[in-house]
C-alpha positions as a Markdown table, in Angstrom:
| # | Residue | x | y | z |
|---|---|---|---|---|
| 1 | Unk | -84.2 | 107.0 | -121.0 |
| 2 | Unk | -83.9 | 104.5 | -118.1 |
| 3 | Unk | -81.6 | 105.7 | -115.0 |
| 4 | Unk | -82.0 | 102.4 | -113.4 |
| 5 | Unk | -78.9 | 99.9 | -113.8 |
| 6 | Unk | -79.2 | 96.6 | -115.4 |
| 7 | Unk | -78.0 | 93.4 | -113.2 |
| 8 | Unk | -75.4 | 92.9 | -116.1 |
| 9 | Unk | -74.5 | 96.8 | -114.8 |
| 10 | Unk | -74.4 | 95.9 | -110.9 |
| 11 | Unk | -72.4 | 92.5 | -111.2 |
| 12 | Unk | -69.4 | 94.9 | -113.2 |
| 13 | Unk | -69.9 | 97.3 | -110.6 |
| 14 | Unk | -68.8 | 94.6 | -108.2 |
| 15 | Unk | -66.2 | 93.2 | -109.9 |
| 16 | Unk | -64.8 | 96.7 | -111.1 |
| 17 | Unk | -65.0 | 97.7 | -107.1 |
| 18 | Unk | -63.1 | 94.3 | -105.8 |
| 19 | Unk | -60.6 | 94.3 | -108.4 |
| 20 | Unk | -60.0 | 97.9 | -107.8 |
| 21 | Unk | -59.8 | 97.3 | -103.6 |
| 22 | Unk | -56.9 | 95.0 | -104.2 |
| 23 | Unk | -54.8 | 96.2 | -107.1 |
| 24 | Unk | -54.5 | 100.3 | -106.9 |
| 25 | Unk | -51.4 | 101.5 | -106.9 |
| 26 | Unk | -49.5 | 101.2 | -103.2 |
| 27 | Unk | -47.8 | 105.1 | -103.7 |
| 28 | Unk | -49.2 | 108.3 | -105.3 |
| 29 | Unk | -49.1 | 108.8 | -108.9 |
| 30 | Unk | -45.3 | 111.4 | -108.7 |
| 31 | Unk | -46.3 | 114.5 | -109.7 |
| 32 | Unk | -43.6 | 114.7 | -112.8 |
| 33 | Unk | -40.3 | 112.9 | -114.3 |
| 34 | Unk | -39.3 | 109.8 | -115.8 |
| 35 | Unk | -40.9 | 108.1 | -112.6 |
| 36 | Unk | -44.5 | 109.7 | -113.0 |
| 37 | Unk | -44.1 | 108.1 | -117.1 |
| 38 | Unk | -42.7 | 104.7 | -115.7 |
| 39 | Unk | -46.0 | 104.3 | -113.1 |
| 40 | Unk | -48.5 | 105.3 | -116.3 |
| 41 | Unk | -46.9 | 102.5 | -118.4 |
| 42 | Unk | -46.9 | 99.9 | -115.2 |
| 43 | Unk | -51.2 | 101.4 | -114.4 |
| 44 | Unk | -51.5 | 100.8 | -118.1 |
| 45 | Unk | -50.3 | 97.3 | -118.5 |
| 46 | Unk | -51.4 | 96.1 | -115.1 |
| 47 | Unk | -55.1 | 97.3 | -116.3 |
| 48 | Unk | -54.5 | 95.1 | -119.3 |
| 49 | Unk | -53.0 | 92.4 | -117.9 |
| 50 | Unk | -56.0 | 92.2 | -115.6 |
| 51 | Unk | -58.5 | 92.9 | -118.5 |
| 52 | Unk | -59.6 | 96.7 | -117.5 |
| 53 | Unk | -57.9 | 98.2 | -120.7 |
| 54 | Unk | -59.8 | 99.8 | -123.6 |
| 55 | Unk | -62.9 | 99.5 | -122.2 |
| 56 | Unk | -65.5 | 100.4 | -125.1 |
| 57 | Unk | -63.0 | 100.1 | -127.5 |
| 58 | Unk | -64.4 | 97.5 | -130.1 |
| 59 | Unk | -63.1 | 94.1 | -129.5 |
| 60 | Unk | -61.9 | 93.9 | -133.2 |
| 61 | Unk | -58.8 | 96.1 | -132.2 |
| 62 | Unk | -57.8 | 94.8 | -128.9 |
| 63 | Unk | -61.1 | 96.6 | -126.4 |
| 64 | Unk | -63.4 | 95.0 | -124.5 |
| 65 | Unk | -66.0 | 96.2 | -126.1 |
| 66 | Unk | -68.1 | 97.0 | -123.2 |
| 67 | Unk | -71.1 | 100.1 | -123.5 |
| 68 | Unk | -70.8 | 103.6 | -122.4 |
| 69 | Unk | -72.6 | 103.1 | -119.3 |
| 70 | Unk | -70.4 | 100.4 | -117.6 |
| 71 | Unk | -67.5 | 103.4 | -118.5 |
| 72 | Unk | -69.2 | 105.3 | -116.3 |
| 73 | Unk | -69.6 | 102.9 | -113.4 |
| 74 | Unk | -65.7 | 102.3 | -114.0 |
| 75 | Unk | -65.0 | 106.2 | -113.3 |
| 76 | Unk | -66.9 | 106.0 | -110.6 |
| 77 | Unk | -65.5 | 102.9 | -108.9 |
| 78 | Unk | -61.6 | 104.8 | -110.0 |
| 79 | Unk | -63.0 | 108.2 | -108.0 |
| 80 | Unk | -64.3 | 105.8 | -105.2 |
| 81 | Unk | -61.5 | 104.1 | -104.9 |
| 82 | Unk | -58.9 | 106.6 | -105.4 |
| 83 | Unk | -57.1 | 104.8 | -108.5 |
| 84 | Unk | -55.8 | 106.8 | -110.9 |
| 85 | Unk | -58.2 | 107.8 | -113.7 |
| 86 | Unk | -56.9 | 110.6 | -115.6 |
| 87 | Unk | -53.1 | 110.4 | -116.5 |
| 88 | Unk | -52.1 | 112.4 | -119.4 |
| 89 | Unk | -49.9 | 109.9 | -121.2 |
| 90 | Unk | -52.3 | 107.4 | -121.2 |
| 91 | Unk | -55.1 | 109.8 | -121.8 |
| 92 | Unk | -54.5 | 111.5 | -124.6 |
| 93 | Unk | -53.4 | 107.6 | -125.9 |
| 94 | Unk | -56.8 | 106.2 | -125.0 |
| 95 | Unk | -59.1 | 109.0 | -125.2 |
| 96 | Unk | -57.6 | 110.8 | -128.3 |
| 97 | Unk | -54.7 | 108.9 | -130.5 |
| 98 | Unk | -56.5 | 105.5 | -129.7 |
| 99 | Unk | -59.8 | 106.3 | -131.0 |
| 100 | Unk | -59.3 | 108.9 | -133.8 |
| 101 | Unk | -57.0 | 106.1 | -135.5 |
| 102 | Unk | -59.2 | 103.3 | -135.0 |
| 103 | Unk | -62.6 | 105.9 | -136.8 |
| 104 | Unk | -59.7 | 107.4 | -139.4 |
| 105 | Unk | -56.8 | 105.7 | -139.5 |
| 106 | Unk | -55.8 | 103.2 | -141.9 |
| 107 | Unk | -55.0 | 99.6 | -141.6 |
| 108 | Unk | -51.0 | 99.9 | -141.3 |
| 109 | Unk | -51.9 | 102.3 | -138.2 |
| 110 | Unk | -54.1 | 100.2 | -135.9 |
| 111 | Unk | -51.8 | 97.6 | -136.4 |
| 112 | Unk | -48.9 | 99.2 | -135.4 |
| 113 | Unk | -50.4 | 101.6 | -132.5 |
| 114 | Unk | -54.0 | 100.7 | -130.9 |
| 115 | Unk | -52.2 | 97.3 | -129.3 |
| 116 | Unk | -49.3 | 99.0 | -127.8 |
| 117 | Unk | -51.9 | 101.6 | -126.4 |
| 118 | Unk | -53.5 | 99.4 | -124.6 |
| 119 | Unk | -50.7 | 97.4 | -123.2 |
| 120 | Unk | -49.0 | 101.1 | -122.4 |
| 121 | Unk | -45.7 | 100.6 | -124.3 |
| 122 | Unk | -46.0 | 103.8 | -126.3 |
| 123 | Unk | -47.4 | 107.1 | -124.1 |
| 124 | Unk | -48.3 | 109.9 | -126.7 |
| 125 | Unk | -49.2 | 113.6 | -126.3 |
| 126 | Unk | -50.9 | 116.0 | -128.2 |
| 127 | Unk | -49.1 | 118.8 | -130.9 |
| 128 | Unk | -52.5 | 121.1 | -131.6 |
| 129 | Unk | -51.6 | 124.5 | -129.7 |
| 130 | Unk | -49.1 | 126.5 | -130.7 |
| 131 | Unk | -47.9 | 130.1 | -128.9 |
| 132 | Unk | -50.2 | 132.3 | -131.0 |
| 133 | Unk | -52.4 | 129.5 | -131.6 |
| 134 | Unk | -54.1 | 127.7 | -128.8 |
| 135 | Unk | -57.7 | 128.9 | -128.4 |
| 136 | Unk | -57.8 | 129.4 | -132.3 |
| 137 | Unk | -56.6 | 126.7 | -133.4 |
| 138 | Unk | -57.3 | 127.2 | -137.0 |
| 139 | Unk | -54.7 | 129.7 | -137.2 |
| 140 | Unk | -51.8 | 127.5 | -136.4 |
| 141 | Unk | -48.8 | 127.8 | -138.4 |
| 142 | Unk | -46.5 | 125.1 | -138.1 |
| 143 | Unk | -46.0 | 124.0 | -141.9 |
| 144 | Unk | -44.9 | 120.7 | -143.6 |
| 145 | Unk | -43.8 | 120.3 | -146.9 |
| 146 | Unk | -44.3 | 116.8 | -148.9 |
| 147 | Unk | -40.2 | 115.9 | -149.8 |
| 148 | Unk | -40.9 | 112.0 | -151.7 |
| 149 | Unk | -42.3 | 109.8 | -149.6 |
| 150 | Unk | -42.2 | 112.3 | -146.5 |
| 151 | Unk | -43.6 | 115.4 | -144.7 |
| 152 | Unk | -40.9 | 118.0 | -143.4 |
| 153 | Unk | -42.0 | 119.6 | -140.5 |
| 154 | Unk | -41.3 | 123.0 | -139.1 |
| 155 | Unk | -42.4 | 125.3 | -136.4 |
| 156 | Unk | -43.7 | 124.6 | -132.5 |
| 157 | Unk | -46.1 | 123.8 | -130.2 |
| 158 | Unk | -46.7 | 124.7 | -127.0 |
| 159 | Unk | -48.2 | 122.9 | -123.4 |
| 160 | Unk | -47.4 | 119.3 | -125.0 |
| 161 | Unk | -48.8 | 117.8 | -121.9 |
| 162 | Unk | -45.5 | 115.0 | -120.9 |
| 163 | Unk | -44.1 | 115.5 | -124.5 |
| 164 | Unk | -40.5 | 114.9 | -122.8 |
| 165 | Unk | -41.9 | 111.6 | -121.4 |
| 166 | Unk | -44.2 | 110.5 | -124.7 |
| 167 | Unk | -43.0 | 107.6 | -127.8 |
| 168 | Unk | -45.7 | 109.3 | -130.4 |
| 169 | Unk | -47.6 | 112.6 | -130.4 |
| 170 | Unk | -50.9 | 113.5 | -132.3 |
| 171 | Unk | -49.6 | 116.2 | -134.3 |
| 172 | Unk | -51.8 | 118.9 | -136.4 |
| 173 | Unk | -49.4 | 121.0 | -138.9 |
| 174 | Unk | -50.4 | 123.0 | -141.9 |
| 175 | Unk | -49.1 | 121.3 | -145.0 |
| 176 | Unk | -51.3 | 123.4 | -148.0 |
| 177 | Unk | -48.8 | 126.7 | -148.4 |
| 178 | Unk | -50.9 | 129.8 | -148.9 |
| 179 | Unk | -54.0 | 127.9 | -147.3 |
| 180 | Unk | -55.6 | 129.7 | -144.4 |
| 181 | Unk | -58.3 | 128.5 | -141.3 |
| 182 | Unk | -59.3 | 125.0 | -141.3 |
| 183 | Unk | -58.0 | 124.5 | -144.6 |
| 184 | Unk | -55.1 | 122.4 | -145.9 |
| 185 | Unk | -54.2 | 121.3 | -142.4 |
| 186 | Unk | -53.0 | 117.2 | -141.8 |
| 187 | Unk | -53.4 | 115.2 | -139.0 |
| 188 | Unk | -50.2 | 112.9 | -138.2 |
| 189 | Unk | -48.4 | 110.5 | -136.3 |
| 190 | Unk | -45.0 | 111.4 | -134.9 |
| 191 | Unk | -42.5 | 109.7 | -133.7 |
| 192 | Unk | -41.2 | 111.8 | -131.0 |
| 193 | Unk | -37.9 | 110.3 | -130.9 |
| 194 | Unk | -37.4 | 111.7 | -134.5 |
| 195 | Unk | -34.4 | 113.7 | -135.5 |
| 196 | Unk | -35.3 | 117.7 | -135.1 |
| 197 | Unk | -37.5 | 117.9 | -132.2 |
| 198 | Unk | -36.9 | 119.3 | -128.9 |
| 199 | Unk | -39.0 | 119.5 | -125.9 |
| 200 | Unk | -38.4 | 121.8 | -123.5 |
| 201 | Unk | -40.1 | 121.6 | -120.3 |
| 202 | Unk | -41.9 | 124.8 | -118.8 |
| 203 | Unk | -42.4 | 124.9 | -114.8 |
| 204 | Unk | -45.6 | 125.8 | -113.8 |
| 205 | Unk | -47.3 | 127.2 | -110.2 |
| 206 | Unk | -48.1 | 123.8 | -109.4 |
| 207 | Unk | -44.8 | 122.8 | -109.3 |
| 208 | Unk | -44.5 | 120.4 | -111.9 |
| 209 | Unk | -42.7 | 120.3 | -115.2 |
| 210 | Unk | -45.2 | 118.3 | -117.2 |
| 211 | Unk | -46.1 | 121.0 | -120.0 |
| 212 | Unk | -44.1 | 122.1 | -122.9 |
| 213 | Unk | -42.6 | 123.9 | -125.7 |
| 214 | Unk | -41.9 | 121.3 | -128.8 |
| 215 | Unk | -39.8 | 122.3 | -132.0 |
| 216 | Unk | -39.8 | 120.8 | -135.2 |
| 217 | Unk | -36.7 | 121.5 | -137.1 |
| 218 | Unk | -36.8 | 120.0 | -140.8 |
| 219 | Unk | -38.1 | 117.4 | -138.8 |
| 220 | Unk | -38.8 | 114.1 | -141.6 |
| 221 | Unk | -42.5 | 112.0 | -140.7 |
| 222 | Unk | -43.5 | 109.3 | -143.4 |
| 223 | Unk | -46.8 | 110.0 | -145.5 |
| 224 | Unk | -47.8 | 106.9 | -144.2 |
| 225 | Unk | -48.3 | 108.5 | -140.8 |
| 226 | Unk | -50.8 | 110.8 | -142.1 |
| 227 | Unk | -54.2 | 109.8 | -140.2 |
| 228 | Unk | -57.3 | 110.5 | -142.9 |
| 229 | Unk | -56.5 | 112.6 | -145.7 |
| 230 | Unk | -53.4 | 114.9 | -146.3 |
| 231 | Unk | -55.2 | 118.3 | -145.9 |
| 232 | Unk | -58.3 | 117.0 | -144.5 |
| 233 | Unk | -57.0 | 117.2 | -140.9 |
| 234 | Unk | -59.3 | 119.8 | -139.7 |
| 235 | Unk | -62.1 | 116.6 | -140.0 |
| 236 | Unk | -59.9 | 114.0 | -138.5 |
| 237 | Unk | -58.8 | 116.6 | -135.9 |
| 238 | Unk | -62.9 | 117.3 | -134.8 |
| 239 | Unk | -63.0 | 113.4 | -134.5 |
| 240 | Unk | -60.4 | 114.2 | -132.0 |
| 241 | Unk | -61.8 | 116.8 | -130.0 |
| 242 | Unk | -65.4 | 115.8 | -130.1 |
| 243 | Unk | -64.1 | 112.5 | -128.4 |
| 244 | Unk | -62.3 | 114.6 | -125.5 |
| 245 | Unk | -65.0 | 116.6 | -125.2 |
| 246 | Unk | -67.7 | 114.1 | -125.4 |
| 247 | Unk | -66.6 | 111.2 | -123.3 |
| 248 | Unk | -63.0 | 112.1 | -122.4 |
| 249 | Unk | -64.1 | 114.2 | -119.2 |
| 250 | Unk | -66.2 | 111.6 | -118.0 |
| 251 | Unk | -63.8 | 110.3 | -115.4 |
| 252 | Unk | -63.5 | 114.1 | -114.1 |
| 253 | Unk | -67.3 | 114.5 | -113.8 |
| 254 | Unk | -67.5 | 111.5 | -111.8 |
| 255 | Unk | -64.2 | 112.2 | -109.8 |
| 256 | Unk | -66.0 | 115.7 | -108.6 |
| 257 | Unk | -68.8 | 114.1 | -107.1 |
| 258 | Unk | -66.1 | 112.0 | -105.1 |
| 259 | Unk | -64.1 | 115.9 | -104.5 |
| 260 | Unk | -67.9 | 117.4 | -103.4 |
| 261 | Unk | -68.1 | 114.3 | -101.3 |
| 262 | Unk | -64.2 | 115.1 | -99.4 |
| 263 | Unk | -65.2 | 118.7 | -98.8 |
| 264 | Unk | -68.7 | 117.8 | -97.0 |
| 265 | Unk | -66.6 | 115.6 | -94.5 |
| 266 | Unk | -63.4 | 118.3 | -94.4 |
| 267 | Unk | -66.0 | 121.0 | -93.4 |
| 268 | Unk | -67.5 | 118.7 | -90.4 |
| 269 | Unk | -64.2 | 118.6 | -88.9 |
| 270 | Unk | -62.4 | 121.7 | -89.6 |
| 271 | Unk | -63.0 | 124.5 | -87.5 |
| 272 | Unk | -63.2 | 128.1 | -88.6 |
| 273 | Unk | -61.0 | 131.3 | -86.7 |
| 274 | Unk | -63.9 | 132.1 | -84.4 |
| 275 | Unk | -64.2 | 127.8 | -83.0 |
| 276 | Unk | -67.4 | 126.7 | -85.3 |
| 277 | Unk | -67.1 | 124.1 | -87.1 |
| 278 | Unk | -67.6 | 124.9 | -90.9 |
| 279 | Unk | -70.0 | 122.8 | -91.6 |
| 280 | Unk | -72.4 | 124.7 | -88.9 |
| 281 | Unk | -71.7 | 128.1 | -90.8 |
| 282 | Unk | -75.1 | 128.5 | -92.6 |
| 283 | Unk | -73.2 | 130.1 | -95.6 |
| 284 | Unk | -70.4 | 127.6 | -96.0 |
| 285 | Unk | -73.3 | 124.7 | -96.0 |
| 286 | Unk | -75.7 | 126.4 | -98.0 |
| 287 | Unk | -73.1 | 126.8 | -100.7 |
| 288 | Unk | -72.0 | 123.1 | -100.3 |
| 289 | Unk | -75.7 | 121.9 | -100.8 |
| 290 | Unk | -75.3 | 123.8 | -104.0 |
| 291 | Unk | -72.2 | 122.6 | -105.4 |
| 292 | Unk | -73.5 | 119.0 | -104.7 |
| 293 | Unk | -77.0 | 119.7 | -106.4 |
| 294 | Unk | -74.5 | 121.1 | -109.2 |
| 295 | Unk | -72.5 | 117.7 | -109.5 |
| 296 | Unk | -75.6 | 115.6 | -109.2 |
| 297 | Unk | -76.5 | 117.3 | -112.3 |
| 298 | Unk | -73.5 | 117.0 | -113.8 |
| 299 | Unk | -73.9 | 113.0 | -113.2 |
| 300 | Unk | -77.7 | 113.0 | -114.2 |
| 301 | Unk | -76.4 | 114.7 | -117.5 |
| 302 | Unk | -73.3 | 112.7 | -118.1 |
| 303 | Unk | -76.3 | 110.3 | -117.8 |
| 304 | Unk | -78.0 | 111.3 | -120.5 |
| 305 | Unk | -75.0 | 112.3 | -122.4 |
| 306 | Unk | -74.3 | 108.6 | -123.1 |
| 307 | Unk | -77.3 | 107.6 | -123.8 |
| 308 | Unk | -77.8 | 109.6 | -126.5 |
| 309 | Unk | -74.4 | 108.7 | -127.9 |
| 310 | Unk | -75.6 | 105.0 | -127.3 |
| 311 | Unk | -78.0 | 105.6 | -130.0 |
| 312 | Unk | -76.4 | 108.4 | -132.3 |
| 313 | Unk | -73.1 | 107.0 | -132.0 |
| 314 | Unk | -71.6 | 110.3 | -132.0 |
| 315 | Unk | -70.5 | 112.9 | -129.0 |
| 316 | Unk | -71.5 | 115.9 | -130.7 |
| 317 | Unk | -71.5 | 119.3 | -129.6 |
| 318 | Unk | -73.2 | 118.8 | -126.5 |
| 319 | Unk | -70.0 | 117.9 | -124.3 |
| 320 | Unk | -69.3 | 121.5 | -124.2 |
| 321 | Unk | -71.8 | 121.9 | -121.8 |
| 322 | Unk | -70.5 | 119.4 | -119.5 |
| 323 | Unk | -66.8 | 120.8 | -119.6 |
| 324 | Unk | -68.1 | 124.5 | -119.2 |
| 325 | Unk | -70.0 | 123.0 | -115.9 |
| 326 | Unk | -67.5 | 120.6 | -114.6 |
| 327 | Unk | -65.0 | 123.5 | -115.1 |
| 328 | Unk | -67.0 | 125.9 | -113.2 |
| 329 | Unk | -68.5 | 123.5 | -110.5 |
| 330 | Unk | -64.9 | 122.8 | -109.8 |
| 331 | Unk | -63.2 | 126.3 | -109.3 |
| 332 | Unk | -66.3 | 126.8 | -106.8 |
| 333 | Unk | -65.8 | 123.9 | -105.2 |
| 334 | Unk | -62.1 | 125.0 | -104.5 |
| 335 | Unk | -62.4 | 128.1 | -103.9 |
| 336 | Unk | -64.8 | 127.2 | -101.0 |
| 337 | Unk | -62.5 | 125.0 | -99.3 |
| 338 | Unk | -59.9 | 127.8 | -99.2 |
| 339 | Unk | -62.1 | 129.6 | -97.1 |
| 340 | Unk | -63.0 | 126.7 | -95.4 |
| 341 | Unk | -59.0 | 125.9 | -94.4 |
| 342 | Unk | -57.5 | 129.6 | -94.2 |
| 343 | Unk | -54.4 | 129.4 | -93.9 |
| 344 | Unk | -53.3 | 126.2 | -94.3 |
| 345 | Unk | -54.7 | 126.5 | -97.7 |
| 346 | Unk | -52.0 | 128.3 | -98.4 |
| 347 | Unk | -49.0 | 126.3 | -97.1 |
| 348 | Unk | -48.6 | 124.8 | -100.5 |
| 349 | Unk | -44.8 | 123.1 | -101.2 |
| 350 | Unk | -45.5 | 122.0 | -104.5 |
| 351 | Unk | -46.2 | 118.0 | -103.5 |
| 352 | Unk | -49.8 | 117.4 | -104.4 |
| 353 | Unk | -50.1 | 114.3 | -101.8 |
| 354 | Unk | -49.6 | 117.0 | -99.0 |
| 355 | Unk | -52.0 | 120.0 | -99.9 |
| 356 | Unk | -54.4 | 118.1 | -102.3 |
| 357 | Unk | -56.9 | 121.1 | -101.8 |
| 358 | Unk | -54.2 | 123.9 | -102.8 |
| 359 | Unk | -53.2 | 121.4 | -105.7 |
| 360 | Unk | -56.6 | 120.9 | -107.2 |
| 361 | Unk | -57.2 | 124.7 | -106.8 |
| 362 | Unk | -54.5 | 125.6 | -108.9 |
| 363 | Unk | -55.5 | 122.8 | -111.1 |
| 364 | Unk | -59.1 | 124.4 | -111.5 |
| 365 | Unk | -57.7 | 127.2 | -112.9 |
| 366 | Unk | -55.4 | 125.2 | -115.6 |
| 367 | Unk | -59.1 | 123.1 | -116.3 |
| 368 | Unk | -60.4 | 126.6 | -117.8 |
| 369 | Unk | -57.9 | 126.2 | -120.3 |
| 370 | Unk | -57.1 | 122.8 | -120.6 |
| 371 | Unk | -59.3 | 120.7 | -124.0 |
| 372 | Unk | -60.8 | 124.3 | -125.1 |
| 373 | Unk | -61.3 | 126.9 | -123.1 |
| 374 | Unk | -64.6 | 128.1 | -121.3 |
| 375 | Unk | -64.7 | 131.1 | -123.9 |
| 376 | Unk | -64.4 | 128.1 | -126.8 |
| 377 | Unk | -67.0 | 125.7 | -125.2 |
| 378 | Unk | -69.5 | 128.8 | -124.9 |
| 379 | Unk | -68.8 | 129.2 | -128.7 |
| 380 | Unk | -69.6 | 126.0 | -129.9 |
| 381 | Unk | -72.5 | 126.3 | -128.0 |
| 382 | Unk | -74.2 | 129.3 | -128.9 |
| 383 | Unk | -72.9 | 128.2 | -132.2 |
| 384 | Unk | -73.7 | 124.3 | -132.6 |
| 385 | Unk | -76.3 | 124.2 | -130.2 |
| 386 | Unk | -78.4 | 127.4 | -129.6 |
| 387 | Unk | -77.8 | 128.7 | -133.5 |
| 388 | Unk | -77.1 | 131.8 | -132.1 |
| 389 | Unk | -75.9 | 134.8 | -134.9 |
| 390 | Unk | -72.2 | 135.3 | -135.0 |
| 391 | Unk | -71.0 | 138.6 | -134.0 |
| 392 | Unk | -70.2 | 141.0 | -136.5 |
């Protein structure tokens, strides 16, 4: 493959940098509440206004169209920049909802949804882990039953990322009784202002309340909401994933080169208890050096990564590897910079925009867990990728 950039590449670099210069948000992103929703829908619809929404969504349903690569430069311009890149609302709408219904859904569904995706009027979450179901997500047991022209719904899910805040949520319930594993599940649409459901926030150590517990009681979604075919969710479900794993993390790779980048310059300033500056300690450096080498790889491969979906057209399994790096480049990236502060790293008062360092440390721990799990992604790789034998 060719590394070097095309001129077509470098002119939307500077355009995506100027435009970027002059219309980030003013004011941090809040870290939860009505207000955090209400600046993801204004982000969203500002980016379309301006022509930045949907950016290799096809042009047919609203995108621009544009190739995998200029994505990249985009993430990288957003981590530059310090715009916001990865809000959950809008995520899970662009990167999962937005795409599974335009490769699955039918006619009736891009019509109604991928436009007011772009344009941020509806947010969505996600409804795929449950309690005793998160890592194995085959053996979820929410259960619909088909009543006429509808599904009822019952059961819960749990850490529905800003479910309280979302219009629609991408919902995977069991609706073959008796089936078991990735059988007889459906992938659906629901409308989370529905009669039955309740969300109920769960504070976590970051200090934020944008995770919860959802329940569905006898809770009524049309069959026309079902995206591909009533029990054939497992499939539309792995169009899902394979998209969050495969290009969804791509504006997290890029944004910890930026991080790698912030730590270099925090350790040439901050001084350590016995007056050296960290940067000087040959052990705090020579562990830097290697956690940039680490994210250079991580962009080289992310690199790669899309060119071979350039000509495949699919993700595939391979995405796994970049989460399980990005996820463990970043805890040791963070954990670094907690020896490099001391104490101060630990002054954390739950506002993100005060102790970014403590923040993103706690955040590396949810990333383990968050879109599979590290124990998952080494699965599916010794699994999909190295054809290793299952245990017995």
């Amino acid at each position: 493959m060719d590394l070097r950039f095309t001129e077509e590449d470098l002119r939307f670099r500077s355009r995506a940098r100027s435009w970027l210069k002059d219309n980030i948000p003013k004011t941090a992103r809040p870290a939860h509440g009505a207000e955090a929703a209400q600046f993801d829908r204004d982000w969203q619809r500002k980016l379309y206004e301006h022509g930045w929404a949907g950016l290799i969504w096809p042009r047919e349903f609203g995108g621009l169209g544009l190739s995998e690569v200029q994505q990249v430069i985009w993430y990288e311009e957003c981590a530059r920049a310090g715009a916001p890149h990865y809000i959950n609302t809008t995520y899970v709408a662009l990167m999962h909802a937005g795409p599974t219904i335009i490769a699955c859904g039918t006619a009736r569904q891009k019509a109604d949804h991928l436009q007011r995706i772009l344009t941020g009027e509806s947010l969505w979450c996600q409804g795929f882990s449950e309690p005793n179901a998160g890592s194995d997500l085959a053996s979820l047991k929410t259960s619909a039953v088909v009543d006429g022209d509808d599904l009822v719904v019952n059961g819960s899910k749990t850490w529905t990322t800003d479910g309280q805040h979302a219009d629609f949520q991408e919902l995977l319930i069991r609706t073959t009784p008796g089936s078991e594993r990735h059988k007889g599940l459906t992938w659906v649409i629901c409308d989370m202002s529905s009669p039955g459901i309740t969300v109920h926030p769960i504070k976590t150590m970051l200090g934020d309340e944008h995770v919860n517990t959802t329940f569905y009681d006898d809770v009524r979604i049309p069959l026309t909401n079902v995206v591909g075919d009533l029990g054939g969710g497992w499939k539309t479900a792995m169009s899902t994933l394979a998209f969050e794993r495969g290009t969804g993390f791509i504006g997290d790779q890029l944004a910890l080169y930026e991080r790698v980048n912030q730590a270099i310059r925090l350790a040439g300033k901050t001084r350590l208890e016995d007056g050296t500056l960290a940067i000087h300690d040959s052990n705090i450096a020579g562990r830097l050096a290697l956690i940039k080498a680490d994210t250079m790889a991580i962009r080289a491969m992310t690199l790669a990564q899309i060119s071979e979906i350039q000509q495949s057209g699919n993700p595939g399994p391979k995405g796994s590897i970049m989460k399980l790096m990005v996820t463990g480049t970043s805890k040791s990236l963070s954990h670094l910079v907690a020896e490099i502060l001391g104490w101060e790293f630990m002054e954390f008062n739950g506002d993100r925009t005060d102790h970014p360092w403590t923040y993103e440390y706690l955040w590396s721990w949810v990333y383990t867990i968050a879109g599979g799990t590290s124990e998952i992604q080494r699965e599916i790789i010794a699994d999909q990728l190295l054809e290793l034998p299952r245990a017995r």
